[in-house]
C-alpha positions as a Python dict, from the first residue, in 0.01 Angstrom:
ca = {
    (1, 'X'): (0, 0, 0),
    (2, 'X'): (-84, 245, 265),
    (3, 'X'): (-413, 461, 268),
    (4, 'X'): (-419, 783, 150),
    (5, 'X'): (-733, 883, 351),
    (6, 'X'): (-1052, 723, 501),
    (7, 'X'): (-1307, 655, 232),
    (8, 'X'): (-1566, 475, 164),
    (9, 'X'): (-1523, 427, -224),
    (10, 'X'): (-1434, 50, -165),
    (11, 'X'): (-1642, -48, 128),
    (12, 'X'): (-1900, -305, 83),
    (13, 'X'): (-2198, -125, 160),
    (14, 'X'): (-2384, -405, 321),
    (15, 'X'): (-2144, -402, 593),
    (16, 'X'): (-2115, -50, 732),
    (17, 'X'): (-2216, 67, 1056),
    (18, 'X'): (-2177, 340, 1321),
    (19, 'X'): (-2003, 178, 1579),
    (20, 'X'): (-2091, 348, 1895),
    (21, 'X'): (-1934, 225, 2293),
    (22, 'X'): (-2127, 284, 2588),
    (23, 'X'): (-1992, 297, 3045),
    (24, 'X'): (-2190, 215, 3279),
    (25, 'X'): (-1947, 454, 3525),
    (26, 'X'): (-1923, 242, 3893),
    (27, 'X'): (-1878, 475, 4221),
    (28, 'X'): (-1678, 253, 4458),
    (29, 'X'): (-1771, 468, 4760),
    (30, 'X'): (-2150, 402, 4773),
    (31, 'X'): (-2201, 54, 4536),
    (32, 'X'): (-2379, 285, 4255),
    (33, 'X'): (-2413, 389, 3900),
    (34, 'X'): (-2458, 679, 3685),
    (35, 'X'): (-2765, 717, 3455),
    (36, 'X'): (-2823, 996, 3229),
    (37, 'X'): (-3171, 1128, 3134),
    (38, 'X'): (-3140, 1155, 2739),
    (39, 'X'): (-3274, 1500, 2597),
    (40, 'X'): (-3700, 1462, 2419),
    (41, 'X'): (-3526, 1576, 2082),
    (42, 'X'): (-3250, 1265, 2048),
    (43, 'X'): (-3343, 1096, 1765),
    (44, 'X'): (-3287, 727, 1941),
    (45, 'X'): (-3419, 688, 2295),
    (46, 'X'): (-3573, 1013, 2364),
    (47, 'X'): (-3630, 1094, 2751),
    (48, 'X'): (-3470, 682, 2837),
    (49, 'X'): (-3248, 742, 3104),
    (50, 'X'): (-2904, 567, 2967),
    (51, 'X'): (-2534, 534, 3047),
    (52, 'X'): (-2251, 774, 2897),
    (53, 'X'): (-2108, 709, 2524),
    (54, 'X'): (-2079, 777, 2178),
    (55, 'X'): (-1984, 725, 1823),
    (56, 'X'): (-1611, 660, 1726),
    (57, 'X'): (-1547, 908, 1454),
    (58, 'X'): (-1360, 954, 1154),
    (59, 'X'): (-1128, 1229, 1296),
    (60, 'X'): (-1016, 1015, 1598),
    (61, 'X'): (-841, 823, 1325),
    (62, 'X'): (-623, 1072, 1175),
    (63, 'X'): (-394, 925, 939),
    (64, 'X'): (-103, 1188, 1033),
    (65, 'X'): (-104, 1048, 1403),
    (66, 'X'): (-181, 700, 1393),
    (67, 'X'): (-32, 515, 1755),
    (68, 'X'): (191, 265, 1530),
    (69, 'X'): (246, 126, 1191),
    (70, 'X'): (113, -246, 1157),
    (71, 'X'): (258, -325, 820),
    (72, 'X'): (87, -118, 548),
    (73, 'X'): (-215, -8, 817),
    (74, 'X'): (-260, 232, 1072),
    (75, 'X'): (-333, 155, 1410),
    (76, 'X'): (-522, 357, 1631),
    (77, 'X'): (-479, 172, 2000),
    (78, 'X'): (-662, 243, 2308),
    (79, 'X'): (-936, 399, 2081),
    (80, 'X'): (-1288, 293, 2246),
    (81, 'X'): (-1073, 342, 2596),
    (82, 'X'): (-1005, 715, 2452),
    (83, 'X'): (-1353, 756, 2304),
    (84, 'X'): (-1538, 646, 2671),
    (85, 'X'): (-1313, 883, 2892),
    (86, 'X'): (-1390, 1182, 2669),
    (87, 'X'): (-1765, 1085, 2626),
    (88, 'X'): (-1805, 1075, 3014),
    (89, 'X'): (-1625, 1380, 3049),
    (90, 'X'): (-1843, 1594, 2772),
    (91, 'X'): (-2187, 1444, 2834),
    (92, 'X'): (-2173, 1381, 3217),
    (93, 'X'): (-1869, 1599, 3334),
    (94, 'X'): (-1750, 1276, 3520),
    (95, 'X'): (-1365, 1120, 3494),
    (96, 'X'): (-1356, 734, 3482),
    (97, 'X'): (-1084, 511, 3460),
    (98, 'X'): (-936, 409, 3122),
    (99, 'X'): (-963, 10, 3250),
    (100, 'X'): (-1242, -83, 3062),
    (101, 'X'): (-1463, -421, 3159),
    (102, 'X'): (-1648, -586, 2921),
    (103, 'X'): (-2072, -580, 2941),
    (104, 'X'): (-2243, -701, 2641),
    (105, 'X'): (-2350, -579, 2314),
    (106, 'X'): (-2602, -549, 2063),
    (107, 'X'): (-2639, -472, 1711),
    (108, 'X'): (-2965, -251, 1589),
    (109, 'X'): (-3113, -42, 1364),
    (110, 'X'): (-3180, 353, 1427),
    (111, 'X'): (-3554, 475, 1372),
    (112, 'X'): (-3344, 658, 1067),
    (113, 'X'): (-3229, 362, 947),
    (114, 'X'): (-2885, 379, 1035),
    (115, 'X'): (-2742, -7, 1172),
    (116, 'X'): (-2522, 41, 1486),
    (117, 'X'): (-2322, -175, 1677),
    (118, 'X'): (-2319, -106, 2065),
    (119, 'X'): (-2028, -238, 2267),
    (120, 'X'): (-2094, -186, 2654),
    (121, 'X'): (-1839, -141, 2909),
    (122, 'X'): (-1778, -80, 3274),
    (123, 'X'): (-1542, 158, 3454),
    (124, 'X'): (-1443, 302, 3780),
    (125, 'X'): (-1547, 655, 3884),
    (126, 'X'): (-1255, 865, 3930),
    (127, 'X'): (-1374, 1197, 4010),
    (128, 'X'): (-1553, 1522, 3917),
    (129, 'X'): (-1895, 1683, 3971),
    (130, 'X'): (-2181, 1535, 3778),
    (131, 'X'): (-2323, 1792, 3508),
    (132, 'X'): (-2536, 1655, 3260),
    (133, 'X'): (-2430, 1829, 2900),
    (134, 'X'): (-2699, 2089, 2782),
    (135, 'X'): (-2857, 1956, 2449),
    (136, 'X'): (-2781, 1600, 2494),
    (137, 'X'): (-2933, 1516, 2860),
    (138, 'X'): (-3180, 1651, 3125),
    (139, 'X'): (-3095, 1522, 3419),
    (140, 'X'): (-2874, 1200, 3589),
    (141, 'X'): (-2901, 977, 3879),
    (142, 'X'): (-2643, 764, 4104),
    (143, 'X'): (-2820, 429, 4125),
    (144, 'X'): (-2782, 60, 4233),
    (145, 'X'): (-2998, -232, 4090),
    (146, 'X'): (-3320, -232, 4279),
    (147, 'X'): (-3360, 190, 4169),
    (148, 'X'): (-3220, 77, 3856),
    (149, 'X'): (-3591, -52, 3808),
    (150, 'X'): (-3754, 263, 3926),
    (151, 'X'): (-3631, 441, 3603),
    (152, 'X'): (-3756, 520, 3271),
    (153, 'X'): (-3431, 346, 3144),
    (154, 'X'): (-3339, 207, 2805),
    (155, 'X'): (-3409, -206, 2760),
    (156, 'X'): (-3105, -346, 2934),
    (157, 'X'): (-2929, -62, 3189),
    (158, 'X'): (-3103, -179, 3450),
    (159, 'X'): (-2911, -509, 3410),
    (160, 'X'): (-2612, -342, 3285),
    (161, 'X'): (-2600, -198, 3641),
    (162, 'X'): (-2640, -462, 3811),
    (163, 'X'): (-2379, -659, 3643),
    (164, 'X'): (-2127, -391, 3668),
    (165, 'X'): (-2189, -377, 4021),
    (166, 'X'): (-2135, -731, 4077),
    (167, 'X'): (-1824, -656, 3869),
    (168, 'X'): (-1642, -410, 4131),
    (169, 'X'): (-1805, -607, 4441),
    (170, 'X'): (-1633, -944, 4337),
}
């Protein structure tokens, strides 16, 4: 039987999280990486320079416009792909490829108490004039790994960089 909506009135509690995707976005031209200077009122990381991303959300799965049918379920295909090209267009003004590279990720809990699970990915610069989005971040750099070092950055970006660097050079 197909769903009706999203809801939560049979989820196991125990086992819900945000699930939030993160791009480290790689400009070809110069061997370097964007960072992001996250605003002193975000609740997680305040003032940690970090990479683009964001939550997947319930209205990116609308149940009107799924991609295709598998069975009784809705799919919803290219959605972390969809998610990280609008993220680094809305918080960095940046366009990136939608050939995403696997990083790590990491599972944690928010100083609210909300449990996330992080996926991290690399992607190619395509284009556009970096603005960092008003509310959300302060100010960005273009990087490579040694500056990487020289920032204020969350636990792991500066080896995030590095890897995705590594990534494009190979």
């Amino acid at each position: 039987m197909r769903a009706k909506e999203i809801s939560l009135k049979e989820a196991k509690q125990n086992k819900l999280f945000y699930f939030v995707a993160n791009v480290v976005v790689y400009r070809a031209k110069d061997k370097r990486c964007l960072i992001l200077k996250r605003d002193e009122r975000e609740k997680v990381h305040p003032g940690k320079y970090a990479v683009p991303g964001g939550k997947l959300e319930w209205e990116e799965l609308d149940l009107k416009k799924p991609t295709r049918m598998n069975g009784d379920v809705f799919d919803f295909e290219d959605a972390v792909e969809k998610l990280l090209v609008r993220e680094a267009k809305e918080e960095a003004g940046v366009k990136i490829g939608k050939e995403l590279y696997y990083i790590n990720s990491v599972a944690f809990v928010r100083p609210d108490g909300i449990p996330v699970v992080l996926v991290k990915f690399a992607a190619k610069y395509l284009g556009g004039k970096v603005k960092p989005e008003a509310g959300g971040f302060t100010d960005f750099a273009w990087i490579n790994a040694k500056e990487a070092l020289k920032y204020d950055c969350i636990r792991g970006v500066p080896q995030e960089v590095k890897k995705t660097i590594k990534l494009f050079e190979a």
